[in-house]
N, C-alpha and C positions, 0 to 999 in steps of 0.2 A: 439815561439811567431810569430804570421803573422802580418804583416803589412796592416792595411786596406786602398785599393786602396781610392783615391777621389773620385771615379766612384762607387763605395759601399753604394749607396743609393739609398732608395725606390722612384721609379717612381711616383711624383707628378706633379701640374699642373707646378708650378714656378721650380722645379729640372727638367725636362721633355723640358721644354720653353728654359732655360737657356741652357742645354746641345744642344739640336737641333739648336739651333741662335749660338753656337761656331762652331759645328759641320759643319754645310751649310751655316756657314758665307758669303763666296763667293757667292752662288748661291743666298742669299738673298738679300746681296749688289748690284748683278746685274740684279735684279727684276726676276729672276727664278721660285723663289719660294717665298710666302708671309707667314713670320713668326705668324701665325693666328691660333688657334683651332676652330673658327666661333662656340662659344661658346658649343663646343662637347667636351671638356676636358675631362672631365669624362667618356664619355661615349668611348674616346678613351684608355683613360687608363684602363678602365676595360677590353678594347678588347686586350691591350699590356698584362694583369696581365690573363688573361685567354689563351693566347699564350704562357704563361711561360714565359715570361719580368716582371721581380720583381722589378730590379736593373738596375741603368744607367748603371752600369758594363754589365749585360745580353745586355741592347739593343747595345752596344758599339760592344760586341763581335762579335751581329749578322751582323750589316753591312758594320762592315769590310772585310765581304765576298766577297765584290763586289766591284768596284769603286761607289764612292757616286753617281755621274753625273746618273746612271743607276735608281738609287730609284728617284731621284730628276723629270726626265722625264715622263712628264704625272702626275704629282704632281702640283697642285695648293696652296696648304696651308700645314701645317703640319698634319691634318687631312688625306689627300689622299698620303702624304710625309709615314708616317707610315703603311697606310694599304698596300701602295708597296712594302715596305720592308716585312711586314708578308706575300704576294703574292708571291712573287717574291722566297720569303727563302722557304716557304711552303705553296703553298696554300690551299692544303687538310687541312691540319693542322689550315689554318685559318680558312676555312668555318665551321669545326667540333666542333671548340673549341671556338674561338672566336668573328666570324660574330654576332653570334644570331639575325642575322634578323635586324640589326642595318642601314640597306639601303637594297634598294631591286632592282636596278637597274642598267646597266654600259651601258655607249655607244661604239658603235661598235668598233668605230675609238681604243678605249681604250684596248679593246680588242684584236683586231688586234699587238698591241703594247709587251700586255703580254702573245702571241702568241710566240713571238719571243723569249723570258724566259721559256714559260709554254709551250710546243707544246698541250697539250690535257685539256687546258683551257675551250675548249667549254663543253667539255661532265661532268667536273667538274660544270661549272656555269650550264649545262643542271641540273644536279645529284640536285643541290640546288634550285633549279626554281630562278635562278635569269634570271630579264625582262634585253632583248636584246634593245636596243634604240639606233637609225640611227640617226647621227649629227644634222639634223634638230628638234630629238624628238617627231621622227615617234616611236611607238611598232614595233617589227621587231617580237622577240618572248615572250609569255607570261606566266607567271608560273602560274601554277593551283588553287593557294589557295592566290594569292596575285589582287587584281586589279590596277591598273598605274595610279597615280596619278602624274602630272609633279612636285608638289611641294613635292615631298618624297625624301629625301636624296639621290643625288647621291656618287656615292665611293669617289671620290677626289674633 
């Protein structure tokens, strides 16, 4: 007989919300991060269950990889809080499996950051045509089949 962990449960909006607000309590209590989906719930869980994240138990496993503080940085809400942890863990694995085109842009500064995790980040977001965007929301580079519109989702 096994024991079924608490963490043994499908990744939903209110199991997903609840676990992440235990999880980054601190960081959220000190305004780090804003416990928020900016109404992409969905559209993030589909990216967590197409990354192989079923279970609070799978996401628990993956970021205990690293100190929290690491995924938290360069995270605004739990929307760009998760897609660091899928970058960060794998981000081949993200853009092949998960992305589907769900944003199509990151700014530099951002970049630069998951540089320092990812050394060949660039030629990855090159490989995907994701648009390159300088702090002010200058185009830097542009992908072939997408056109930049400032109001299109950025990653975090």
């Amino acid at each position: 007989m096994t024991v079924r962990s608490e963490l043994d449960i499908d990744i939903n909006t209110t199991s997903l919300n609840n676990f992440l607000s235990h999880v980054f309590k601190d960081y959220i209590e000190s305004n780090q991060l804003e416990p928020d989906f900016k109404k992409s719930d969905k559209k993030i869980i589909g990216e967590l269950n197409s990354f192989g994240l079923k279970t609070l138990s799978d996401l628990n496993n993956l970021i205990t990889k690293h100190e929290l503080g690491l995924y938290v940085e360069q995270s605004q809400n739990f929307i760009g809080l998760l897609r660091n942890i899928m970058l960060i863990i794998d981000s081949e694995k993200y853009f092949k499996r998960a992305w589907k085109k769900n944003w199509n842009w990151m700014e530099t500064s951002y970049v630069k950051f998951l540089k320092t995790k990812i050394p060949n980040i660039e030629q990855i977001l090159e490989k995907y045509k994701v648009d390159l965007v300088d702090d002010d929301g200058l185009l830097i580079s542009f992908g072939e089949d997408d056109e930049y519109n400032e109001d299109d989702e950025e990653i975090a």
